[in-house]
VMD Tcl script that draws the C-alpha trace (Angstrom):
set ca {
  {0.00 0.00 0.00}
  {1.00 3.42 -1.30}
  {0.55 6.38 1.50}
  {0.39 8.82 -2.02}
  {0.39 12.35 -1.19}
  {0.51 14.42 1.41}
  {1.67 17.83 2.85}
  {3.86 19.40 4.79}
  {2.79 20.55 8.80}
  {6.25 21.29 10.47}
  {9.60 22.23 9.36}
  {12.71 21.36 11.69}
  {16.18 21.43 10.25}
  {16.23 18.01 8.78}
  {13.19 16.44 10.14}
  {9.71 17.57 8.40}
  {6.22 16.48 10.24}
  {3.58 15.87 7.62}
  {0.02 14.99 7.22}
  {0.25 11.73 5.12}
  {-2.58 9.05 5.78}
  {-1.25 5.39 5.23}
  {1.95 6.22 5.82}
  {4.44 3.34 6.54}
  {7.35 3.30 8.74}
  {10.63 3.68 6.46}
  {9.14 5.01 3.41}
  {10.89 7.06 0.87}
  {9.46 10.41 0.34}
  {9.96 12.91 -2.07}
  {9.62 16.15 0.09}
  {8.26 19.66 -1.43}
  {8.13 21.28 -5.17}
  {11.82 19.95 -5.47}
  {11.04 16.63 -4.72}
  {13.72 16.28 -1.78}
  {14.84 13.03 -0.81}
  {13.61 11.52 3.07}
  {12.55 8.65 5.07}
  {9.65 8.02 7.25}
  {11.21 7.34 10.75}
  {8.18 7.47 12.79}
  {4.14 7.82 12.38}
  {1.43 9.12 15.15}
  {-1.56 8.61 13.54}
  {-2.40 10.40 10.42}
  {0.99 12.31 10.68}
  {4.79 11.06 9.09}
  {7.88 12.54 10.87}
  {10.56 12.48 7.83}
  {13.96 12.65 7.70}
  {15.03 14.53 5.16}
  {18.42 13.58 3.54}
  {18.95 16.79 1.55}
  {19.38 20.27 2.72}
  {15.48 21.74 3.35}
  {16.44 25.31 2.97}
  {13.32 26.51 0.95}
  {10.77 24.44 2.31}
  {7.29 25.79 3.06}
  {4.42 24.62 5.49}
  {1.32 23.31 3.09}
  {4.48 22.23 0.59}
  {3.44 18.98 -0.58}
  {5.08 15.39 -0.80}
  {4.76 11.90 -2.39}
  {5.03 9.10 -0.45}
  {6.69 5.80 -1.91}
  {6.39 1.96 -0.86}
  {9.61 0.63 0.44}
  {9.57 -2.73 -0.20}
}
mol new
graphics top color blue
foreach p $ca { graphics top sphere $p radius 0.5 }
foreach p [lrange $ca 0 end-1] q [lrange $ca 1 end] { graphics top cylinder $p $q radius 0.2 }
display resetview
């Protein structure tokens, strides 16, 4: 199962919170318009905490993401 899309909540550094329903636990994201690079590291509910593995200078709140299956 695909989580699909989702968008962006919080903005830490490295680590982005996100509202992303279905969401498993070490999916690849692609974060934002420039399709950054992250990993699902932990879910609470609805919401994905990501690392993100690129630098997130630019990255805005509502910014949206694609979840991937990491199988």
């Amino acid at each position: 199962m695909s989580s699909g899309k989702g968008r962006i909540v919080y903005i830490s550094g490295p680590v982005v919170k996100a509202e992303l329903p279905g969401a498993l636990l070490y999916e690849l994201v692609f974060v934002g318009e420039l399709g950054l690079f992250g990993e699902v590291v932990r879910i609470q509910g609805d919401m994905a905490f990501i690392q993100v593995y690129e630098e997130t200078t630019g990255l805005r709140l509502e910014s949206p993401l694609l979840g991937l299956v990491n199988r």
